[in-house]
C-alpha positions as CSV (number, residue, x, y, z in Angstrom):
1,X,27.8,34.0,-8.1
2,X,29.6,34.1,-4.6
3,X,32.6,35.7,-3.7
4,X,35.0,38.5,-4.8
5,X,35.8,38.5,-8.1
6,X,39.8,37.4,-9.2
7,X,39.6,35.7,-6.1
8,X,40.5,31.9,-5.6
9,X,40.4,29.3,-3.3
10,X,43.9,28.1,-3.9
11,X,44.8,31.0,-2.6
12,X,44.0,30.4,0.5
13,X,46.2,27.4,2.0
14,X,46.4,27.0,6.1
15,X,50.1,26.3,7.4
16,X,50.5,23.7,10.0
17,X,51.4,24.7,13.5
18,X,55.5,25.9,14.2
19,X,55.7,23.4,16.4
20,X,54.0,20.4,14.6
21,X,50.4,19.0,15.4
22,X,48.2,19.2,19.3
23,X,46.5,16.1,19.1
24,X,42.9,16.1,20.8
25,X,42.8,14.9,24.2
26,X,39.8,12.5,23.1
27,X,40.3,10.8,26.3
28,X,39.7,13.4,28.6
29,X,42.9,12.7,30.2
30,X,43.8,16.4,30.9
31,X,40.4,17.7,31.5
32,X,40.8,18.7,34.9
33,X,44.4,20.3,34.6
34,X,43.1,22.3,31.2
35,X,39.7,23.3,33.4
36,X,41.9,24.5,36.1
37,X,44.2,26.2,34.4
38,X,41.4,28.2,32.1
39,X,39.6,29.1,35.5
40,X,42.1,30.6,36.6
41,X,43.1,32.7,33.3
42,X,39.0,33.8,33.6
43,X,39.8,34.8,37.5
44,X,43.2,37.0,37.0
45,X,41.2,38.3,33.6
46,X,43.8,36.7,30.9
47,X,46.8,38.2,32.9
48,X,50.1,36.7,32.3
49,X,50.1,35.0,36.7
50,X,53.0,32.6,37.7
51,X,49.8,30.5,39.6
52,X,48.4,30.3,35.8
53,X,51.3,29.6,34.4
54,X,52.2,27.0,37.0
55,X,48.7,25.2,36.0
56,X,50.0,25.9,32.0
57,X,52.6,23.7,32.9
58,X,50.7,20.9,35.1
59,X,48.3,20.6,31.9
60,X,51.6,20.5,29.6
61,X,52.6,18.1,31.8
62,X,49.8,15.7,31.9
63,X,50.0,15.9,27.5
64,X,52.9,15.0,27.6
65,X,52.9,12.3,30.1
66,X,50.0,10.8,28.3
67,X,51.8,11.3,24.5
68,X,49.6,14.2,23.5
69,X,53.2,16.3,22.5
70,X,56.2,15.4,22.6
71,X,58.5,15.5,25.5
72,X,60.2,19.2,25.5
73,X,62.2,21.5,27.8
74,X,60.1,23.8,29.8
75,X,62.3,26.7,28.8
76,X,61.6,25.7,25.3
77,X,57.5,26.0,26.3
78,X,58.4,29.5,28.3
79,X,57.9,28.1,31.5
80,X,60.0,28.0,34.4
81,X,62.2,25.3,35.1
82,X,61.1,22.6,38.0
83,X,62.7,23.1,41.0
84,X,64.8,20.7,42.5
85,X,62.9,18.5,45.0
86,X,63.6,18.4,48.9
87,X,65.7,14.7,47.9
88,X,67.8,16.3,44.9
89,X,68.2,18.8,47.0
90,X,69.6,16.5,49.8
91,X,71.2,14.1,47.6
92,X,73.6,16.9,46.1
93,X,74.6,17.8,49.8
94,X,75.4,14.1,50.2
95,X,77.5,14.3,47.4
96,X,79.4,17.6,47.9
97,X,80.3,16.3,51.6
98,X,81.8,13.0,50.3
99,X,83.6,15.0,47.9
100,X,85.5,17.1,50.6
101,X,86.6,14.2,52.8
């Protein structure tokens, strides 16, 4: 006889993630972003950093650039939002000048 009696294994029933299923990365195509960011978690001793989380989101990134998860805002993920680059940046100006002529 093994386990507690009344007990049954119907009971116990695992729930799929919230957010639906993490495929493997069976490629190895986000080894080096996952490494880098849980080096850095093992250096700033699990504290919640902005560098760690900026590597979080360069491995999130890189799954879902490669169709590990689908496509979601980073707000969504509790990351910060990507700032606009230097041409954005210089394309709004462009655009807010031609709009005052």
């Amino acid at each position: 006889m093994s386990g507690n009696p009344g007990s049954s294994l119907s009971a116990l029933r695992p729930t799929p993630p919230e957010r639906g299923s993490f495929p493997l990365d069976h490629d190895g195509d986000c080894t080096k972003h996952m490494q880098e960011y849980l080096k850095c978690m093992q250096l700033v001793q699990n504290e919640n950093a902005m560098n760690c989380r900026l590597l979080a989101k360069n491995y999130l990134r890189c799954r879902m650039d490669h169709q590990l998860m689908d496509y979601d805002e980073w707000s969504h993920l509790g990351l910060p939002e990507d700032a606009p680059s230097s041409a954005d940046r210089a394309s709004n100006i462009n655009n807010n000048n031609d709009d005052n002529k």
